[in-house]
N, C-alpha and C positions, 0 to 999 in steps of 0.2 A: 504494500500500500504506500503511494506517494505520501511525502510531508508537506500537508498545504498549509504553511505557516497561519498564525491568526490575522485578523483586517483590522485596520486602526477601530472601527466601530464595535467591533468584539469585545477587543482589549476596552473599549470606555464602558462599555458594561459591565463586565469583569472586575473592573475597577471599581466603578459603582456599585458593585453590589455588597463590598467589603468594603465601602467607605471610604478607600483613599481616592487622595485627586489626580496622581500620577504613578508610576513605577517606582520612580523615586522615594517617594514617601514610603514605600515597603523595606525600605533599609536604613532610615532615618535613625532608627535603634542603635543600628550598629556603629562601634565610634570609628572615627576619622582614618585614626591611624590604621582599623583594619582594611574601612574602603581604599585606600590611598596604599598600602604597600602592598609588598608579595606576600600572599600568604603560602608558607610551608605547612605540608602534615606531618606529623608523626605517628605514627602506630606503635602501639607496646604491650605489652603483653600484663596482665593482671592477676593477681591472685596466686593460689597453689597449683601447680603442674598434675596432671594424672597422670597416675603410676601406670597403666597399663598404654596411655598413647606418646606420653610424654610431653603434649602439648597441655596450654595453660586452658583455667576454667575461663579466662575473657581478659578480653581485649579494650583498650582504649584508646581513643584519638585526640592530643593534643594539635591545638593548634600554634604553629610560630610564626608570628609576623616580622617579617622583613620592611621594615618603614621603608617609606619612598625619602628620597636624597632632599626633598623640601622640608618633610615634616623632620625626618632627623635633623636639618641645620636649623631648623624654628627649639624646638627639644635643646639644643645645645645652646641657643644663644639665651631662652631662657634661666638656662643651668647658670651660666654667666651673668 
C-alpha cells in the first residue's frame, strides 16, 4: 500500500481536535536544549541476569543530549 502523506486540512483537524494551534505546540514541553541538540541513546541493561539465558530481567533507555554549538556558548557565557 502506497504512503499518501496527510493534507494540510487533515492535519488542522487533527490538531483541532486535541486543542493545539500548530505542530509546534506539541513539543512546547520539551526544553530547548533537547529540541536544539543531538540527541544520543543509550541502552543498558537492568536488574539481575537469569541464570538459565544469561540475559538481564530489562532494559532501559537513557537519553544524552548533545547541545547544539549556540546553546553551549549561551551555557558558558552564562557560567561567566
Amino acid at each position: 500500500m502506497p504512503f499518501i502523506p496527510h493534507t494540510e486540512p487533515d492535519i488542522a483537524a487533527m490538531l483541532a481536535s486535541i486543542g493545539a494551534p500548530n505542530i509546534d505546540a506539541l513539543f512546547d514541553e520539551i526544553p530547548a536544549a533537547l529540541r536544539s541538540g543531538k540527541v544520543l541513546s543509550a541502552v543498558y541493561r537492568v536488574g539481575a541476569y537469569r541464570a538459565a539465558t544469561g540475559t538481564p530481567h530489562g532494559y532501559a533507555l537513557r537519553l544524552l543530549v548533545e547541545p547544539s554549538r549556540a546553546v553551549a556558548a549561551q551555557t558558558m557565557a552564562l557560567a561567566n
